[in-house]
C-alpha positions as CSV (number, residue, x, y, z in Angstrom):
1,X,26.9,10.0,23.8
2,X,27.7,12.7,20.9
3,X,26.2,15.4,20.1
4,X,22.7,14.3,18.3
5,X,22.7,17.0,15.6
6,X,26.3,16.9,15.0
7,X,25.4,13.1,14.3
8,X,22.1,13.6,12.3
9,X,23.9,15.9,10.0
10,X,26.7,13.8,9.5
11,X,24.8,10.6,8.8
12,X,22.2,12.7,6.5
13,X,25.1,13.6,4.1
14,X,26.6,10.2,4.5
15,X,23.5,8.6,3.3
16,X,22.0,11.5,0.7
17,X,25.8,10.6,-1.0
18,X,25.6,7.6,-1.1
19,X,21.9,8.0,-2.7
20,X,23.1,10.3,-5.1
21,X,26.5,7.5,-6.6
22,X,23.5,4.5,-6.3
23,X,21.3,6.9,-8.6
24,X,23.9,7.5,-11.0
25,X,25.5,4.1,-11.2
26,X,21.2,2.7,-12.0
27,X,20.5,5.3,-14.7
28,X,24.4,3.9,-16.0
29,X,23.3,0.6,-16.2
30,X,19.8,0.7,-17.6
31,X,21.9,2.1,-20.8
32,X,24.2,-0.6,-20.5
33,X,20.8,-2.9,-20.4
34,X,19.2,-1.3,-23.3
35,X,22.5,-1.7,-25.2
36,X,23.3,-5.4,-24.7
37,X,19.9,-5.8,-25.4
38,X,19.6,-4.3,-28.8
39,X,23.2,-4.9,-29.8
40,X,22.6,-8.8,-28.9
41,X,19.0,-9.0,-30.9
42,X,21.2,-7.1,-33.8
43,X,23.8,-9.5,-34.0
44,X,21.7,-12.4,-33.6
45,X,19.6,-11.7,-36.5
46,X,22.7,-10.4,-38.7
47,X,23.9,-14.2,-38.3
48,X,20.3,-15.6,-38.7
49,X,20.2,-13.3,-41.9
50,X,24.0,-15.1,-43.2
51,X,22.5,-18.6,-42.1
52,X,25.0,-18.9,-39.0
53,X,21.7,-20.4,-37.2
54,X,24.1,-21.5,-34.5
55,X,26.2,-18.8,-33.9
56,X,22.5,-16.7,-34.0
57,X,21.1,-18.6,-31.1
58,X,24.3,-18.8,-28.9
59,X,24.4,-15.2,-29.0
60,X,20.7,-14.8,-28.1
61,X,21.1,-17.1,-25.6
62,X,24.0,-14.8,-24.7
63,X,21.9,-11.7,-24.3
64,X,19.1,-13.5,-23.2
65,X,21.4,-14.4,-19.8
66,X,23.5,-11.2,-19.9
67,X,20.5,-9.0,-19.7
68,X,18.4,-10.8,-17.3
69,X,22.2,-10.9,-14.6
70,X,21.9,-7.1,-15.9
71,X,18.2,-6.9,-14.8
72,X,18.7,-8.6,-11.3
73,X,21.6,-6.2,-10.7
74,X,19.7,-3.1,-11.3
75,X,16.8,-4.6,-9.0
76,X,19.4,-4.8,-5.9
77,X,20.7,-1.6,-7.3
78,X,16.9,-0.6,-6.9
79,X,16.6,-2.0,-3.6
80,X,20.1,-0.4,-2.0
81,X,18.5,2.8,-3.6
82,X,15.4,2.5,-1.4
83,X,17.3,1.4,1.9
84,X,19.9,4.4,1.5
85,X,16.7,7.1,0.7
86,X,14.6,5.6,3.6
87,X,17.9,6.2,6.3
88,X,18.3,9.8,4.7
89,X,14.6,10.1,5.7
90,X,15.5,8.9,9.6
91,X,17.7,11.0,9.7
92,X,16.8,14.1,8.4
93,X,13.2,13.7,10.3
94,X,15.3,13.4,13.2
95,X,17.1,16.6,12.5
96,X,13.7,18.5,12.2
97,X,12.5,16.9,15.2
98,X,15.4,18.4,17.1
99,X,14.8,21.8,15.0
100,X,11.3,21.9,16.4
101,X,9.6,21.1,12.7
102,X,8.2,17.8,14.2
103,X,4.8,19.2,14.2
104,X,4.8,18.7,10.3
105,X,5.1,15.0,10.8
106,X,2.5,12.9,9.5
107,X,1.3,10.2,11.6
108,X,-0.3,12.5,14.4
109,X,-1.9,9.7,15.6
110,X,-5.3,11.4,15.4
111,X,-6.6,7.6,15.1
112,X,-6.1,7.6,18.9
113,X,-8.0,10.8,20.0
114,X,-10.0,9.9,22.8
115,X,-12.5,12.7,24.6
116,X,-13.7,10.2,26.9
117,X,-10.0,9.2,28.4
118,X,-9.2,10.7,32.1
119,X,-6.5,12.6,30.7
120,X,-5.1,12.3,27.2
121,X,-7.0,15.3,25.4
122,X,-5.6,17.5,28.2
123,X,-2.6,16.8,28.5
124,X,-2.2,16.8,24.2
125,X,-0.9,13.1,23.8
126,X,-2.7,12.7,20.5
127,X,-3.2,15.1,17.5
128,X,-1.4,17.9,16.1
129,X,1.3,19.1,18.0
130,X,1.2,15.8,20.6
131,X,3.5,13.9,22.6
132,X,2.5,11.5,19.9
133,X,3.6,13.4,17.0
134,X,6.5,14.2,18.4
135,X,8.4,10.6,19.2
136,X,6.7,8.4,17.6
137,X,8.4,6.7,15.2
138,X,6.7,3.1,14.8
139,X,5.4,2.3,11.3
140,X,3.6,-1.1,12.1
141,X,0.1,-1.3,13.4
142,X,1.0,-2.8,16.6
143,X,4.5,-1.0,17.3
144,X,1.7,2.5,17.4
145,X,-0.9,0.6,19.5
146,X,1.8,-0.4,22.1
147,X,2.9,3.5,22.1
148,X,-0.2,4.5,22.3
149,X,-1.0,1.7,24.9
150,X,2.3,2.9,27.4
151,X,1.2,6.6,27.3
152,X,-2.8,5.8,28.0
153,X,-2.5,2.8,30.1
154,X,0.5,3.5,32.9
155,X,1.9,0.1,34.6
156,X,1.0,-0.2,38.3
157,X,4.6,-2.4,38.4
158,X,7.6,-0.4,39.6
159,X,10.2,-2.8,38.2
160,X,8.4,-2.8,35.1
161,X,9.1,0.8,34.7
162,X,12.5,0.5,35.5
163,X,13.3,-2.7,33.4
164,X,11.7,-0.3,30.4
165,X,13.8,2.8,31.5
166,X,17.0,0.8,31.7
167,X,16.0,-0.7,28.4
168,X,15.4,3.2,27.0
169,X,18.3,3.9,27.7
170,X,20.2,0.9,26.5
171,X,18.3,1.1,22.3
172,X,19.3,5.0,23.1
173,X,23.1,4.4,22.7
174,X,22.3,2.1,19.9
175,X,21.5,5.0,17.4
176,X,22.8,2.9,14.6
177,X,21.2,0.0,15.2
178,X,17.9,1.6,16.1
179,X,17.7,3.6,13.0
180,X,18.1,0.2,10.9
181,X,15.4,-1.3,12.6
182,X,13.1,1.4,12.2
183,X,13.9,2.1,8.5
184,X,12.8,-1.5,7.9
185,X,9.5,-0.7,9.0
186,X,9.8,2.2,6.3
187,X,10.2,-0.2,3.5
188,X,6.9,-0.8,3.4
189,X,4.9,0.1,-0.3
190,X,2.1,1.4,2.5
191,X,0.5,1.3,5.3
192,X,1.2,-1.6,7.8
193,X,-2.4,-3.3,8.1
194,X,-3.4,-4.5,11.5
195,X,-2.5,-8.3,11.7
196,X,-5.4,-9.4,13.6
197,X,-6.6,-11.6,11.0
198,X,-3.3,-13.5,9.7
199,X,-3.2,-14.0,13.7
200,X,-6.5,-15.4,14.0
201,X,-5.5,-17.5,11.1
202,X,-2.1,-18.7,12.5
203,X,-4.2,-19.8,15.8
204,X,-5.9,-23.1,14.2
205,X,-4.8,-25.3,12.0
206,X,-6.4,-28.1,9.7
207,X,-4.6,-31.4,10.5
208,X,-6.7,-33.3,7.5
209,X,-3.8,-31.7,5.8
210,X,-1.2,-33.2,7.5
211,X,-2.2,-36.8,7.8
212,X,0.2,-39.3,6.0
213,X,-1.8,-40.6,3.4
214,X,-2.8,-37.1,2.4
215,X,0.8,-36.4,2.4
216,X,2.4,-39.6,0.7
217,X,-0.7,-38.9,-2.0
218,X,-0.3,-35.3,-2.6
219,X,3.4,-35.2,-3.3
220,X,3.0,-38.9,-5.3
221,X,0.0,-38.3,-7.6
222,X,1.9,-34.7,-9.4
223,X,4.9,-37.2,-9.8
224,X,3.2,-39.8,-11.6
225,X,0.8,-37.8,-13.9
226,X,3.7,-35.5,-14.7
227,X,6.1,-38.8,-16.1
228,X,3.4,-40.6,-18.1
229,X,2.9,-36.8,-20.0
230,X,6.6,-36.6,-20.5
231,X,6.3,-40.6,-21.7
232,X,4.0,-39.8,-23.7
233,X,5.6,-36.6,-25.4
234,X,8.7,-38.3,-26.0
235,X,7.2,-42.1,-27.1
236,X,4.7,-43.4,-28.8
237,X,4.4,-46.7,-26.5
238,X,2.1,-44.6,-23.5
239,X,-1.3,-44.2,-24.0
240,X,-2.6,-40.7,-23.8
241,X,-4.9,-42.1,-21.1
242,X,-2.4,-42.3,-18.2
243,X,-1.5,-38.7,-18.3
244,X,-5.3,-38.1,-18.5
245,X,-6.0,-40.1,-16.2
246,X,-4.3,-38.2,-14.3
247,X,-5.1,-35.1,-14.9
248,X,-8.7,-35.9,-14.9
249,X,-8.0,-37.4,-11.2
250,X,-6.2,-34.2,-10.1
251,X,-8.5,-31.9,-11.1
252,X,-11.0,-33.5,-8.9
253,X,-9.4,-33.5,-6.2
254,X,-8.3,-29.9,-6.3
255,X,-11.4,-28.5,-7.1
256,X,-13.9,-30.4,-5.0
257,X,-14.3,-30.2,-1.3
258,X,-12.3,-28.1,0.7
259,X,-12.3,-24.1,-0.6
260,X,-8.3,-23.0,-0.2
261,X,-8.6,-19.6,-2.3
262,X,-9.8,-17.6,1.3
263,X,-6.7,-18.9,3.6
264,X,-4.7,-19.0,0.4
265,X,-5.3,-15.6,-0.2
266,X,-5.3,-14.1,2.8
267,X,-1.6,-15.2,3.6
268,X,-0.8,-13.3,0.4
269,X,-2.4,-10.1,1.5
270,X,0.1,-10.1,4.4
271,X,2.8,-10.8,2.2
272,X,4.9,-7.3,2.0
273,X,3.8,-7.6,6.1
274,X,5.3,-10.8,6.9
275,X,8.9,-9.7,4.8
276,X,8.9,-6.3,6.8
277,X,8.1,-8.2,10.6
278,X,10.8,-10.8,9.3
279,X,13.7,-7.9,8.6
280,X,12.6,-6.6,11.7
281,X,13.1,-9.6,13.9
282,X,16.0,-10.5,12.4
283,X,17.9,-7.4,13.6
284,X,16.9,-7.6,16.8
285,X,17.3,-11.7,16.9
286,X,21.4,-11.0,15.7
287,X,22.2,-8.4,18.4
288,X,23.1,-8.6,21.8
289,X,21.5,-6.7,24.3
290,X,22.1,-6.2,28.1
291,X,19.2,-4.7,29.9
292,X,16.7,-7.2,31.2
293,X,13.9,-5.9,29.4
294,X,15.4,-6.8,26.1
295,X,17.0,-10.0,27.1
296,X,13.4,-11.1,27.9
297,X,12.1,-10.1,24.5
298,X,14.3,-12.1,22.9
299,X,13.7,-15.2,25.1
300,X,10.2,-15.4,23.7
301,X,11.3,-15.0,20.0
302,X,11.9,-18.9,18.8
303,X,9.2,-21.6,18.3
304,X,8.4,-25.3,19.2
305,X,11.4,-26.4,18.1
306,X,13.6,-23.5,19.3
307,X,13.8,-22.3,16.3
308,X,14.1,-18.6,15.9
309,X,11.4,-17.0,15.0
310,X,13.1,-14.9,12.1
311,X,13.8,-17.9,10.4
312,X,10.0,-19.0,10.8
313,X,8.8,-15.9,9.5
314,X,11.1,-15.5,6.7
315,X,9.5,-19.9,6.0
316,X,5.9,-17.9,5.8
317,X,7.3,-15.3,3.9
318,X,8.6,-17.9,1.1
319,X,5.1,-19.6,0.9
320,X,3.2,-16.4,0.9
321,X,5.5,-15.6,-2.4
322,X,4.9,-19.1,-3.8
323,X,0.9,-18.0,-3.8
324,X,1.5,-16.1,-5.9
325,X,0.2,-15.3,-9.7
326,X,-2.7,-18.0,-8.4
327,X,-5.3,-15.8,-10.5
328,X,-3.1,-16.0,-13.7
329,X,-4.7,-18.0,-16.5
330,X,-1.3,-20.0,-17.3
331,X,-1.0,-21.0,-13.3
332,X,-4.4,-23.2,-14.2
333,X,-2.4,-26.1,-16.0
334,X,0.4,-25.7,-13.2
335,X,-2.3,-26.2,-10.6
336,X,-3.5,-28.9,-11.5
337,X,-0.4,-30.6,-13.3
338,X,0.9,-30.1,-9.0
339,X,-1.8,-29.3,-6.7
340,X,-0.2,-26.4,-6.5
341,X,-3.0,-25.4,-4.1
342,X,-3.2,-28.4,-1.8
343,X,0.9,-28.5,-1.4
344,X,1.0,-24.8,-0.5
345,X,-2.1,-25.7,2.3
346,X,0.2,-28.6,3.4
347,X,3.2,-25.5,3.8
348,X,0.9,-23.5,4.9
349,X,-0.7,-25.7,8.1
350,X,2.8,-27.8,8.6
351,X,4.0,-23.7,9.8
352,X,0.7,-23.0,12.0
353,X,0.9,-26.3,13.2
354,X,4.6,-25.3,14.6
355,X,4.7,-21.8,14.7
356,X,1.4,-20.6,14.2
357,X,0.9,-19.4,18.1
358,X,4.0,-17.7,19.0
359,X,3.2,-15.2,15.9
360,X,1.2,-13.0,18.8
361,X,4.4,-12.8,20.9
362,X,6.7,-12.2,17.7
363,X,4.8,-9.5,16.4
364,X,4.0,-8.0,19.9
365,X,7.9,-8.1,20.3
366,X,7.9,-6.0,17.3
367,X,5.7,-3.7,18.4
368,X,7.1,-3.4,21.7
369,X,10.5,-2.7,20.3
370,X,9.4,0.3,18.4
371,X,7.7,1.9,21.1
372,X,10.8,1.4,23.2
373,X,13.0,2.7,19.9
374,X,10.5,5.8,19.6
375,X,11.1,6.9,23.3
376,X,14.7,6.3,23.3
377,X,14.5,9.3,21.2
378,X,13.8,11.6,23.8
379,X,16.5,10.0,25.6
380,X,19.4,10.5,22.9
381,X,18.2,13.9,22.3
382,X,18.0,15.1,25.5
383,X,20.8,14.0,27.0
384,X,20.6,16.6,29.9
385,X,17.1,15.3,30.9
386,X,16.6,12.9,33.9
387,X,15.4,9.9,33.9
388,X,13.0,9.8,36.6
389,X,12.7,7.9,40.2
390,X,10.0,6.0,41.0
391,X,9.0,6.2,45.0
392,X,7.3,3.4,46.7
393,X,7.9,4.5,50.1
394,X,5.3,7.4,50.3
395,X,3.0,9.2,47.7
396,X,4.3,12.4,46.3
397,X,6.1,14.5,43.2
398,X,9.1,16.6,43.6
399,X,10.4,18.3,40.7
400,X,13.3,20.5,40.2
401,X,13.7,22.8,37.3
402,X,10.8,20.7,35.5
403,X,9.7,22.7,31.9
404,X,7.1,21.3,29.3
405,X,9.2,18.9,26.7
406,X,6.8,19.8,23.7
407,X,7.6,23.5,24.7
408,X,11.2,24.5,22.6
409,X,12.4,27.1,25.2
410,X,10.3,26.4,28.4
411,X,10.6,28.0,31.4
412,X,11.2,25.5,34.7
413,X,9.6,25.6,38.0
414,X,10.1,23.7,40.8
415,X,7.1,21.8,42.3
416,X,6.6,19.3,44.8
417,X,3.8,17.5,46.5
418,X,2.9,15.0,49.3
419,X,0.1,14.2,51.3
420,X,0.7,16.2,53.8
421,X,0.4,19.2,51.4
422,X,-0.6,17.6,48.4
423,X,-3.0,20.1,46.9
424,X,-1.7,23.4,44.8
425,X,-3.9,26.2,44.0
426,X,-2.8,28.3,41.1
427,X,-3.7,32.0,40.6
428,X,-2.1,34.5,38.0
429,X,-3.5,36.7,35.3
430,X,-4.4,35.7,31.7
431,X,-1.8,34.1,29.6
432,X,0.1,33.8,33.0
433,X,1.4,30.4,32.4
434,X,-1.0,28.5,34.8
435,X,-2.3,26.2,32.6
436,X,1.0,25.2,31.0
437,X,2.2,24.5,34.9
438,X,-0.2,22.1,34.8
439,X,0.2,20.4,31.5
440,X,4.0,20.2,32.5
441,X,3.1,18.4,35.4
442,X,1.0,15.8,33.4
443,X,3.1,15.3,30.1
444,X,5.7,14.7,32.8
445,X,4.6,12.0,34.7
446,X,2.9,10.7,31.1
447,X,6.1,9.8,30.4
448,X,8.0,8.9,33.7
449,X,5.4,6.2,33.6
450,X,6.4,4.8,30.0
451,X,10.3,5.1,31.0
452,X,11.3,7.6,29.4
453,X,13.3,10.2,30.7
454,X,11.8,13.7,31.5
455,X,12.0,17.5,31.2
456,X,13.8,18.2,34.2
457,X,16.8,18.3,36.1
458,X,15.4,16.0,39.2
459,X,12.3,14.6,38.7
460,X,10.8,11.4,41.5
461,X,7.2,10.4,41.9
462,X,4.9,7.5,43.4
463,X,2.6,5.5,41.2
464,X,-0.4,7.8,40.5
465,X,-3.7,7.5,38.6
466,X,-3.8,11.0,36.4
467,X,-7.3,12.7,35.9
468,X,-7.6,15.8,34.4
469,X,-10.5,18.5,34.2
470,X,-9.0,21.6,31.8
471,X,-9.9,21.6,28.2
472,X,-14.2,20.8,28.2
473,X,-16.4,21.8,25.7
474,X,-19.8,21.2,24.1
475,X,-21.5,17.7,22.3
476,X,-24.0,18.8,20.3
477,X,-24.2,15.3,18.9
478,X,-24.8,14.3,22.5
479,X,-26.8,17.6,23.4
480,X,-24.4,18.0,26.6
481,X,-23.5,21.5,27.4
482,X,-20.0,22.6,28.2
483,X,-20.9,23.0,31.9
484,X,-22.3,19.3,31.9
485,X,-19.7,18.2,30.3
486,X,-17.5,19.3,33.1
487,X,-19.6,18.3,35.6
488,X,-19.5,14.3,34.1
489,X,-15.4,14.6,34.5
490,X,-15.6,15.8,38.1
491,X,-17.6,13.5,38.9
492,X,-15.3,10.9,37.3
493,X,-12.6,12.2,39.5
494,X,-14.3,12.1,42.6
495,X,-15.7,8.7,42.3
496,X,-12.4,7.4,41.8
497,X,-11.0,9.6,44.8
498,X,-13.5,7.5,46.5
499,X,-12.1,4.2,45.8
500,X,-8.7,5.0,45.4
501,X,-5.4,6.4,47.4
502,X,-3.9,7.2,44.8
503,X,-5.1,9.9,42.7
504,X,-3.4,12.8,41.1
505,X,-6.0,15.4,39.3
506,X,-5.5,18.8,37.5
507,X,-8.1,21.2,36.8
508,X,-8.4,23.9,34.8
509,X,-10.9,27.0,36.1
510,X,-13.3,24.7,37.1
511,X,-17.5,25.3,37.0
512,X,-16.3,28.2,34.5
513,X,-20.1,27.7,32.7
514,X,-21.8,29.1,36.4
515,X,-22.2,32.3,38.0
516,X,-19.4,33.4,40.1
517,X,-20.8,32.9,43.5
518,X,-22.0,29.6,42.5
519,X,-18.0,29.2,41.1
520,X,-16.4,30.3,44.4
521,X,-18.6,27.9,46.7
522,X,-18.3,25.0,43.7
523,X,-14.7,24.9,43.7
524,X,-14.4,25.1,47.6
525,X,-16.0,22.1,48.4
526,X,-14.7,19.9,45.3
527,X,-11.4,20.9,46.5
528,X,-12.0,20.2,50.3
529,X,-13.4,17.3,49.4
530,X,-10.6,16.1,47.2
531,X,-8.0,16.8,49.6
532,X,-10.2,15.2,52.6
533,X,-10.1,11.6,50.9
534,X,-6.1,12.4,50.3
535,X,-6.0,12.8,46.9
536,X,-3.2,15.0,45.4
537,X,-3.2,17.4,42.6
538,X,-3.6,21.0,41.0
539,X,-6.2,23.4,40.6
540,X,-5.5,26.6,38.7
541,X,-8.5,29.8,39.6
542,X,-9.0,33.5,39.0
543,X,-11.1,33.3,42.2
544,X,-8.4,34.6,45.0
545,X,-10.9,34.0,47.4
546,X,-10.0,30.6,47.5
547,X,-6.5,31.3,49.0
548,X,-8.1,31.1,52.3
549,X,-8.4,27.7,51.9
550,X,-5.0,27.6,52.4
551,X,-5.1,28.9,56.3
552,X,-8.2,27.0,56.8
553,X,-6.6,23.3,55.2
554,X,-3.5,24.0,57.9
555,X,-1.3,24.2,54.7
556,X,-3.0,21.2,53.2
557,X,-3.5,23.1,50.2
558,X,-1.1,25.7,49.7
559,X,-1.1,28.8,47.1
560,X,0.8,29.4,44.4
561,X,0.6,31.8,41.7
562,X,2.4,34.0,38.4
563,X,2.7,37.6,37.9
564,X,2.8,39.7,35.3
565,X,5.3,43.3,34.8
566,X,4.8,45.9,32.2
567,X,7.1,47.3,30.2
568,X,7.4,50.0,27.3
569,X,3.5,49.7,27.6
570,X,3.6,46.5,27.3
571,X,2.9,43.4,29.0
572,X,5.5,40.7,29.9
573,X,5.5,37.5,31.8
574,X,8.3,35.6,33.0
575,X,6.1,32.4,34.0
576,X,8.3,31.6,37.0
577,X,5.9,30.0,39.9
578,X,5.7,32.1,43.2
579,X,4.5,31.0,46.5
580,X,1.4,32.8,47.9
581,X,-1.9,34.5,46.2
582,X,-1.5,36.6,42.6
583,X,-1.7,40.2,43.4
584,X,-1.9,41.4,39.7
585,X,-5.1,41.7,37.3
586,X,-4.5,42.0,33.3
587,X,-8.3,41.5,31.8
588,X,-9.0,45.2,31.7
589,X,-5.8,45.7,30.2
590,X,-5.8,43.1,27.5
591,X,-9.1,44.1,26.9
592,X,-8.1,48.0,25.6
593,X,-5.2,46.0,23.7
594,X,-8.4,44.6,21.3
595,X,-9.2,48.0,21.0
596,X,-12.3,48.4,23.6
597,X,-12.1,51.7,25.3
598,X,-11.7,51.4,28.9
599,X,-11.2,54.1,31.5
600,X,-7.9,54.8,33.1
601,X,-9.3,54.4,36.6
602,X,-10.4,50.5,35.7
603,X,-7.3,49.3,34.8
């Protein structure tokens, strides 16, 4: 693959160009417009004035055509406009992305924040500066749910992964055709509602609608009424009781009975939706694809009749247009002059009755295809990362030069762990890096488990359930202290030890809120306890005591720390991960650098 920012840049001029011709050939032609238009009206009444009536009208009817061939250019003009701005906007998003700027993206996804989840607050999945924030780039409602979904909810299936991996990788040489399908999404006026409803809707159908005399009198009745007013405009031998008949008859039946205006308008809500899901599925529906993963997708994409299921949505699309204008005063006469209403219900519950429940597994598809798109991201722009290999043979991690992908220059450790030796206990100074090491681990294996690649140069792991123990503070609204807090999560961690093989925790200076005694003994027998029922993980501590454990566990837990070195009078940290117990102290240190006076002898 070529070099991504060589590629951004390129394609961000191509399309900011092309913006900038589109932009001046439209403000060109709406003076071109405004001329025919006024020259035309001129010259039609100059020959209306010299009582050329006919030569007045042709060229009004001239103009008249001219300027609305003028008008529908300038709309696809318009429209060209929009697409080439939108792709500059991929683009160039993509070049601050790979900048480090991505943190000024707007769709955060704060929506998803969840302080009760075993690990996604920890490990900064959602909110500013996330995982979240920085690939996502799905613009429907579901596409961000099924993100959200692959990062929070890790398959148990190891071909799953690797169908999903192979398909990553697959989208992530399609960088043309991936940006297309996303910049549809980002046609949208706004937002992308959630589609819950229209797929409620789409799930039942009324077949009253549908029977054959309904049918046979729907399409009928309009036809009749609508000849014997045309009879009657045009001869004097029809009554004007047969077209009011008619009418009269019509009316009726359209407004008694059945109320259409809720499903009626409800389809017409979605209407900017179902376009944008149609565009979508249409580039998708035209490609060819070769990883499994996508061939599947598209296997589920046509309807009862085989029919694909662009060409079904684009049908809805159509009906949802011809809804509209329904409140207009003028559509009144039209309504009833054709049941407008009842023939549109007839569309309307013909398509559910065909189509109506493969829309779940269309739009899913969508939504699966973006979150695939948005991690092929990390693929294409990180074309040195590895995409990771998942074990079923034994539990364990191993990790070679592994750094923190949100992190712009990170530092990489190597790590590994099994059950032999599957607990590591961190020690180090302040701002050491211990923390990070474990966030590094977690985002890691975060996205391992959703297929992407990760931050590293080898990277293999089992199937693990992630729990997490670091970041824990107060609920006033639920009048839980830090301290409880913390307990409630290790308590989640060891019930699930409990009941589980495979567990993978972190924690962060655990029982922080308790004396230190109370800390040291705390920690030691969570930790013993953890490692007795074989679960595997991290614990990072200012308590060196607990480096004994490491002789007493027969190197079941082994130590690991970071150092700090001084220099120029000040401190430096290199954050490279050492075996053995930290034998350097900062606190007294940092705490003369906030300008407390300490003695010489204490630091």
């Amino acid at each position: 693959m070529k070099d991504p920012k060589i590629l951004y840049e390129k394609r961000a001029k191509h399309y900011a160009g092309r913006k900038e011709r589109l932009t001046r050939t439209i403000n060109q032609l709406s003076n071109v417009r405004l001329i025919t238009f006024l020259a035309g009206c001129g010259l039609a009444g100059f020959f209306y004035m010299t009582h050329s009536t006919s030569w007045s009208f042709g060229i009004m009817a001239l103009t008249i055509v001219t300027f609305v061939a003028l008008v529908i250019w300038h709309q696809n003009l318009r429209t060209r406009q929009n697409y080439n701005q939108v792709f500059y906007e991929v683009y160039d998003q993509a070049l601050k992305r790979l900048g480090g700027e991505w943190k000024t993206f707007s769709d955060a996804g704060e929506d998803f924040k969840d302080s009760a989840h075993p690990y996604s607050e920890d490990l900064d999945l959602f909110g500013v500066g996330s995982l979240f924030q920085w690939i996502n780039t799905a613009k429907t409602f579901g596409g961000r749910n099924k993100l959200k979904e692959w990062l929070t909810e890790p398959p148990t299936n190891v071909e799953l992964i690797q169908k999903k991996q192979e398909a990553i990788k697959e989208l992530a040489g399609n960088l043309a055709w991936r940006q297309r399908f996303l910049a549809e999404a980002q046609m949208a006026k706004g937002p992308i509602k959630s589609p819950n409803a229209i797929i409620e809707w789409a799930k039942t159908y009324d077949k009253s609608y549908l029977r054959p005399g309904v049918l046979i009198s729907v399409r009928a009745l309009p036809i009749v009424t609508i000849t014997f007013l045309l009879l009657y405009l045009m001869t004097a031998k029809v009554s004007y009781w047969y077209p009011l008949t008619g009418v009269i008859i019509q009316t009726i039946i359209l407004f008694t009975g059945k109320k259409r205006g809720k499903a009626l308008n409800e389809v017409y809500t979605y209407k900017e939706s179902i376009k944008i899901y149609e565009k979508m599925l249409e580039r998708f529906e035209k490609r060819s694809f070769q990883s499994d993963y996508l061939k599947a997708l598209k296997l589920g994409l046509y309807d009862r009749d085989k029919k694909p299921a662009f060409k079904q949505i684009k049908k809805l699309s159509s009906i949802a247009e011809l809804i509209a204008n329904r409140d207009n005063s003028m559509f009144l006469a039209i309504n009833i002059l054709t049941l407008w209403d009842i023939q549109c219900m007839i569309a309307l519950e013909s398509w559910k009755e065909r189509s109506g429940r493969y829309l779940t597994r269309w739009l899913e598809t969508i939504g699966e295809l973006e979150a695939l798109s948005s991690l092929a991201i990390i693929r294409f722009d990180h074309q040195d990362w590895v995409i990771p290999e998942i074990i079923t043979e034994r539990p364990g991690i191993d990790a070679v030069s592994m750094g923190h992908p949100l992190l712009k220059e990170a530092v990489c450790n190597d790590l590994s762990l099994d059950r032999r030796s599957g607990i590591l206990l961190i020690t180090g100074s302040n701002m050491s890096g211990k923390s990070t090491l474990l966030r590094t681990l977690g985002i890691n294996l975060v996205l391992a488990y959703a297929g992407a690649p990760v931050c590293a140069k080898v990277f293999s792991c089992s199937i693990l359930q992630i729990y997490t123990c670091m970041r824990v503070s107060d609920n006033l609204g639920e009048s839980i202290s830090s301290f409880y807090a913390e307990l409630l999560r290790i308590k989640q961690i060891v019930s699930a030890s409990k009941t589980h093989s495979n567990i993978f925790f972190l924690l962060d200076e655990i029982f922080k809120g308790t004396n230190s005694q109370d800390r040291h003994a705390g920690a030691k027998v969570l930790i013993q306890q953890l490692s007795k029922s074989g679960a595997m993980g991290m614990v990072s501590t200012h308590d060196l005591e607990l480096g004994s454990m490491e002789h007493e566990s027969e190197r079941r837990i082994r130590n690991y720390h970071f150092r700090e070195y001084y220099k120029n009078n000040e401190i430096h940290f290199d954050y490279k991960l050492r075996p053995g117990i930290s034998t350097t102290r900062n606190a007294m240190y940092l705490i003369k650098m906030a300008g407390i006076d300490v003695e010489e002898n204490k630091l």
